[in-house]
C-alpha positions as CSV (number, residue, x, y, z in Angstrom):
1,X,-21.1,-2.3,21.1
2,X,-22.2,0.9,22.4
3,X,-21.3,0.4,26.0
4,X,-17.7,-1.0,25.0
5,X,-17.3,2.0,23.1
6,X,-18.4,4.9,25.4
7,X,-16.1,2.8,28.0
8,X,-13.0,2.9,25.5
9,X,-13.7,6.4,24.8
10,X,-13.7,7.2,28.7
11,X,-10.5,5.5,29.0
12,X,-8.6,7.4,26.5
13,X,-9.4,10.2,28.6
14,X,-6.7,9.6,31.5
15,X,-4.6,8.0,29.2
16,X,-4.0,11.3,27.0
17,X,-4.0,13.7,29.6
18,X,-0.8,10.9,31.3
19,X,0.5,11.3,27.5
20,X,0.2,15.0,27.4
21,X,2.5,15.3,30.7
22,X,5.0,13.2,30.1
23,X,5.7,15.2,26.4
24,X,5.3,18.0,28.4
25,X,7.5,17.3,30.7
26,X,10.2,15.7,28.4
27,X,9.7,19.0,26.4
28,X,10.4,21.1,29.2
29,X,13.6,19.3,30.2
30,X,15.3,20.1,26.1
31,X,17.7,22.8,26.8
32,X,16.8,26.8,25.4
33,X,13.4,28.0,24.7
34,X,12.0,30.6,22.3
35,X,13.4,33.3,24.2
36,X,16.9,32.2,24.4
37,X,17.0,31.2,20.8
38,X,16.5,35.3,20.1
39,X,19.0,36.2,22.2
40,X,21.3,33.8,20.3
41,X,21.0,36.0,17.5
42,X,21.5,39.3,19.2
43,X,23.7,38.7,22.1
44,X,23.6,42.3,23.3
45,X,20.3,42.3,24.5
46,X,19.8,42.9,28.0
47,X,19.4,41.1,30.6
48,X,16.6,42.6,31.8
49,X,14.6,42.4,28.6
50,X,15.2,38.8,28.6
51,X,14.0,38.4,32.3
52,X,10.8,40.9,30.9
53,X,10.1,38.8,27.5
54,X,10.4,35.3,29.7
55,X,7.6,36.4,32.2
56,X,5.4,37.9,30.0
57,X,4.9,34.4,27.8
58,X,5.3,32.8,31.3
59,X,8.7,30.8,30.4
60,X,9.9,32.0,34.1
61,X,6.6,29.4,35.8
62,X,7.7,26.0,37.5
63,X,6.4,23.1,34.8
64,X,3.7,22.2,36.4
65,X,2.3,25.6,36.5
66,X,2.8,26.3,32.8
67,X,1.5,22.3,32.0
68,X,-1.6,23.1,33.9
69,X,-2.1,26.2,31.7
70,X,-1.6,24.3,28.6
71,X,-4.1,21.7,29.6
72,X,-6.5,24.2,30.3
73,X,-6.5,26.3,27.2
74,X,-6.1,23.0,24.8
75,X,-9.7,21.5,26.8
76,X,-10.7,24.8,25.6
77,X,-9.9,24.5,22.4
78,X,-7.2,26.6,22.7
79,X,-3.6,25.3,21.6
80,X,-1.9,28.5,21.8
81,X,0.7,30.7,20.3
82,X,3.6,30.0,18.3
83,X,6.6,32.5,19.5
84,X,8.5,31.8,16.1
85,X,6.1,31.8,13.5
86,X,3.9,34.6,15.7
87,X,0.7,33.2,14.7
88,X,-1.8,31.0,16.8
89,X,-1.0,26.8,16.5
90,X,-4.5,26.0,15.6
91,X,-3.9,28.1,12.0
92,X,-0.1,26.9,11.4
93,X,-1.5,23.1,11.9
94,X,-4.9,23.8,9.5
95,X,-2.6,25.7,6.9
96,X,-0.1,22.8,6.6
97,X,-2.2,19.7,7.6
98,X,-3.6,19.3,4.2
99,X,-0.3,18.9,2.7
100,X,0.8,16.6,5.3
101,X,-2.7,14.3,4.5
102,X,-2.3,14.3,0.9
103,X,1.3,13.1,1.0
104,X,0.9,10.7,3.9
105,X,-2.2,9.1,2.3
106,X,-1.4,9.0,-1.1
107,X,2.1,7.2,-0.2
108,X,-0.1,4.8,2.0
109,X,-3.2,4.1,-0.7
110,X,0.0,3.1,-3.0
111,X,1.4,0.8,-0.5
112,X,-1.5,-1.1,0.0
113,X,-2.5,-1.4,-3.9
114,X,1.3,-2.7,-4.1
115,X,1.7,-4.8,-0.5
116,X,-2.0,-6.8,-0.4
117,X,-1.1,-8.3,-4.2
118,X,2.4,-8.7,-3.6
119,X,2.0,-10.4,-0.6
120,X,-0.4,-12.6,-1.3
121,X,1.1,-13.6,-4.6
122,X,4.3,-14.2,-2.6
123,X,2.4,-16.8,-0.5
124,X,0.5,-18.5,-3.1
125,X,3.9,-19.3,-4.6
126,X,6.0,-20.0,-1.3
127,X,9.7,-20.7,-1.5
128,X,9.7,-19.6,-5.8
129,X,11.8,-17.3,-7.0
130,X,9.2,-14.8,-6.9
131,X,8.6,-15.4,-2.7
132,X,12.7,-14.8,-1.8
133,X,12.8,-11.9,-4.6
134,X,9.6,-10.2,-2.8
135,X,11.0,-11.4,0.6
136,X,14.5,-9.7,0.0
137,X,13.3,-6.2,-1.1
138,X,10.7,-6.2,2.3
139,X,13.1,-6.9,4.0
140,X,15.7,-4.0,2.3
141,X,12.9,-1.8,1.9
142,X,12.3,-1.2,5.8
143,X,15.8,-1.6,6.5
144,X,17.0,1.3,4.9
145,X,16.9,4.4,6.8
146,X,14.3,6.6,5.2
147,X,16.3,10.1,4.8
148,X,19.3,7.8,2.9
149,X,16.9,6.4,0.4
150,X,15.1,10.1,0.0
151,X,18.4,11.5,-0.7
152,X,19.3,8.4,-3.5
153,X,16.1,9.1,-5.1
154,X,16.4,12.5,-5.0
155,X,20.1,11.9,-6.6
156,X,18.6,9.5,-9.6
157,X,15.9,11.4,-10.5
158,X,16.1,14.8,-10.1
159,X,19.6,15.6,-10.4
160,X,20.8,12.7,-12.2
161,X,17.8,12.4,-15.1
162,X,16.2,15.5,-14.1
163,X,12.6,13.9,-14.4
164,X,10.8,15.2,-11.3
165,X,11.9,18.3,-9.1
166,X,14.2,17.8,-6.4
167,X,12.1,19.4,-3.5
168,X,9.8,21.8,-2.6
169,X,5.7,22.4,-2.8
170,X,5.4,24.2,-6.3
171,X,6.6,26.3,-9.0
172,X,6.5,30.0,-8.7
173,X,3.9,32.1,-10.8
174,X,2.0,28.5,-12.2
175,X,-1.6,29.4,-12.9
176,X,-4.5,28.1,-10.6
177,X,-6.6,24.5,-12.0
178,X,-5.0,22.0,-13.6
179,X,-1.5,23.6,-14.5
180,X,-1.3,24.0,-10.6
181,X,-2.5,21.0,-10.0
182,X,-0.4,19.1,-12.5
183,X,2.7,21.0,-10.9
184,X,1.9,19.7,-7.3
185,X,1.7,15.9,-8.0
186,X,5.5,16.6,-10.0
187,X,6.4,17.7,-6.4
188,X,4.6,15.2,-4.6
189,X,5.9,11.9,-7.0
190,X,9.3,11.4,-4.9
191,X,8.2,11.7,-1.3
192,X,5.1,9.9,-1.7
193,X,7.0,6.9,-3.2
194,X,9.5,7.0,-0.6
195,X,6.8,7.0,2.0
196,X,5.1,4.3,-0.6
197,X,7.9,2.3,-0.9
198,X,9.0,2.0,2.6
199,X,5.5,1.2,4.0
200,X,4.7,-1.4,1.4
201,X,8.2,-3.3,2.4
202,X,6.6,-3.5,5.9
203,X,3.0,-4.6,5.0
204,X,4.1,-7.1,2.5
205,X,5.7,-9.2,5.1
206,X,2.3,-9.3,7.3
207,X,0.0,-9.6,4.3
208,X,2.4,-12.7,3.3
209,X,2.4,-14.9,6.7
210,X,-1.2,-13.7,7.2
211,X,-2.3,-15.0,4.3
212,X,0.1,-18.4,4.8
213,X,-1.4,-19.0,8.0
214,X,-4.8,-18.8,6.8
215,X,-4.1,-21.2,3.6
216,X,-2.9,-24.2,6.2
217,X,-5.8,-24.1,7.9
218,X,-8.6,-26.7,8.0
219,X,-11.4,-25.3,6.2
220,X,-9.5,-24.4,3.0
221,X,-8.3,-27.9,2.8
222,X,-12.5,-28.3,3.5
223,X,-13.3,-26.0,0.4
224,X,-10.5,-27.4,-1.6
225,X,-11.5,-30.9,-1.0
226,X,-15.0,-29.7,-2.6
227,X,-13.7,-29.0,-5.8
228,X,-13.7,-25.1,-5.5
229,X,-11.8,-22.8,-8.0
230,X,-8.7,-22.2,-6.7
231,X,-9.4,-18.4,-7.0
232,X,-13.0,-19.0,-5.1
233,X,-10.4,-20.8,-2.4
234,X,-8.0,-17.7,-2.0
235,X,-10.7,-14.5,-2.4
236,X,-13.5,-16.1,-0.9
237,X,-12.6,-18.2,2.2
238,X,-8.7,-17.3,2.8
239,X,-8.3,-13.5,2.0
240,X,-10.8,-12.4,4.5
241,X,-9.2,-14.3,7.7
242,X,-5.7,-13.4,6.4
243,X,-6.5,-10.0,6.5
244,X,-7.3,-10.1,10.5
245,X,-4.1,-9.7,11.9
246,X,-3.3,-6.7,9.1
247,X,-6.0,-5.1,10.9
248,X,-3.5,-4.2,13.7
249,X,-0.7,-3.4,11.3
250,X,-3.0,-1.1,9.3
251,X,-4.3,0.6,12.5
252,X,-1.1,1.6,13.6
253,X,0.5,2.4,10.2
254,X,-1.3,5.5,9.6
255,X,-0.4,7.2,12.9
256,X,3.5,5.9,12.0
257,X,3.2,7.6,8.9
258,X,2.4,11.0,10.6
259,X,5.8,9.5,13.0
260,X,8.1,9.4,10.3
261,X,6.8,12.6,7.8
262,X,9.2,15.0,9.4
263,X,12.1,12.9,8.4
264,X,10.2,12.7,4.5
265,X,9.0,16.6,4.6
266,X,12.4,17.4,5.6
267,X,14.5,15.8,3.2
268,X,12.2,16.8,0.4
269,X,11.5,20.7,1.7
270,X,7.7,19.6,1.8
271,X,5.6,21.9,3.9
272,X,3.5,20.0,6.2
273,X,3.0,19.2,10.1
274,X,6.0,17.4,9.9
275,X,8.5,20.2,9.0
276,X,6.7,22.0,11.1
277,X,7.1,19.8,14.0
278,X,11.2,19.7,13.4
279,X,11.3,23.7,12.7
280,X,9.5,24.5,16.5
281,X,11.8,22.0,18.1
282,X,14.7,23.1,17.1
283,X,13.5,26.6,17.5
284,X,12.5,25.8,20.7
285,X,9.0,26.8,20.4
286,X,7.1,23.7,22.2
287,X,3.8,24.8,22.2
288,X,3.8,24.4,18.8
289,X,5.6,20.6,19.1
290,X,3.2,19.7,22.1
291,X,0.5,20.4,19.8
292,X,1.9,18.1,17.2
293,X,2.8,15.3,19.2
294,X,-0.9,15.1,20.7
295,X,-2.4,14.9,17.2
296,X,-0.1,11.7,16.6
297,X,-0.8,10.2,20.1
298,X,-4.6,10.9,19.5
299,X,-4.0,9.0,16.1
300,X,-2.5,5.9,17.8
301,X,-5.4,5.9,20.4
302,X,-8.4,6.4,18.0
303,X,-6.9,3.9,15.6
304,X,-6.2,1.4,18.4
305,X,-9.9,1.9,18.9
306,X,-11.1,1.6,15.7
307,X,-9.1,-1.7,15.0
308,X,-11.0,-3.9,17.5
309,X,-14.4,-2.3,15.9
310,X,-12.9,-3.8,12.2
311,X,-12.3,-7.3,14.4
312,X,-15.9,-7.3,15.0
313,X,-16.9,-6.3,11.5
314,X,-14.4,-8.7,10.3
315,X,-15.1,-11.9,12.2
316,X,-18.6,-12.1,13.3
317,X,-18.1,-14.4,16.6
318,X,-16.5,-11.3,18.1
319,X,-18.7,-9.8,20.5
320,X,-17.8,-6.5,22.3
321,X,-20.5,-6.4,25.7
């Protein structure tokens, strides 16, 4: 297990740095950059300012020249500068990333506590009235687009019966402990059951033909046939093949989390990575969106990764030489 892993790790190597071009260059290629977006607001500047304030952050450089600059300060450590918020990246990222993390996995732990039972529920009683009600919402649930349902339950409950606020991260002047932390989950309630809501419609599907799958096969008729609670059946000898093929799913749902929050933080005014990821793109400022878009293609790597360990963990005749 050690080799495979020090192999997979060596491989992710080339396979970022391809990753990190391509954004790069697809970045480079969006029309205006920080530069141009000033002079948007003052159109009197001169032109030779302009010419002045593009080579001094080196915005006048061919691509590959200012990609093989990036790459060499981010090896370093080094992520750069944001020209809007005139701060480094690394300290924008660690001042909103805990936001971003308690949102993100506070709407996912509530998806699984509501998409595992559902699910297999739903398959245990296939074809009821239960399995098409479940089976209907799933499929509504992922088939909505997200800002469209954060909007409607903003509408309901925070401007219709005015239970929760409507966005935002706190109320001003609230004192520090528990008033402050009482106020923050009132904030957080409607974007982490959007983010709850829509991931759970997605995993309840998987966790319900998983877990149909694994109830045809031959050794639960085996374990039925020899007089086993039905419960022992399901928990025991079912639930723990079923939840193989989630492994993938679940591997690759918390990097699609960190994929849709800027959709979620936006609608809701939430300040995380994801706002921050729409604000520098539309601002033009693409060190600061490179930098964000290589923390959620590191996430899809290392979860890729850590998927086939949980195979092995799972089912024991998997063997990684």
């Amino acid at each position: 297990m050690a080799r495979y892993l020090a192999g997979r790790l060596l491989q992710m190597v080339p396979l970022l740095v391809g990753i990190s071009f391509l954004l790069f260059f697809l970045l480079s290629l969006a029309p205006g950059d920080p530069v141009d977006m000033f002079i948007m607001s003052d159109p009197n500047v001169d032109a030779r300012n302009i010419e002045a304030l593009k080579h001094a952050y080196g915005l006048d450089q061919p691509m590959i020249v200012r990609y093989v600059k990036w790459l060499g300060r981010t090896v370093r450590g080094d992520l750069g500068w944001s020209l809007r918020f005139k701060q480094p990246v690394s300290q924008l990222i660690a001042e909103r990333l805990p936001n971003t993390l308690a949102l993100t996995m506070t709407g996912f732990l509530l998806a699984l506590m509501l998409a595992v039972p559902i699910g297999i529920y739903a398959a245990l009683r296939q074809y009821s009235l239960t399995d098409y009600i479940v089976s209907f919402l799933s499929f509504l649930g992922f088939s909505v687009p997200l800002f469209w349902f954060g909007i409607v339950m903003i509408y309901i409950f925070a401007v219709k019966w005015r239970l929760v606020p409507p966005g935002g991260f706190q109320t001003t002047g609230v004192a520090p402990g528990w008033p402050l932390v009482i106020d923050r989950l009132r904030y957080m309630l409607l974007p982490a059951a959007v983010v709850a809501f829509y991931t759970a419609a997605l995993l309840v599907r998987y966790v319900r033909s998983s877990m149909l799958e694994a109830l045809r096969q031959d050794y639960i008729r085996t374990a039925r046939s020899k007089g086993l609670r039905e419960r022992t059946v399901v928990n025991k000898h079912a639930l723990r093949n079923a939840l193989m093929p989630l492994v993938t799913i679940l591997s690759l749902a918390i990097p699609a989390l960190f994929g849709g929050a800027p959709v979620t933080e936006t609608v809701f005014g939430w300040p995380g990575t994801g706002q921050l990821l729409v604000q520098s793109v539309l601002s033009g400022d693409h060190i600061v969106a490179m930098a964000m878009l290589m923390i959620i293609a590191v996430l899809v790597v290392a979860a890729s990764l850590a998927a086939d360990v949980a195979y092995a963990w799972l089912d024991p005749r998997i063997r990684y030489e």
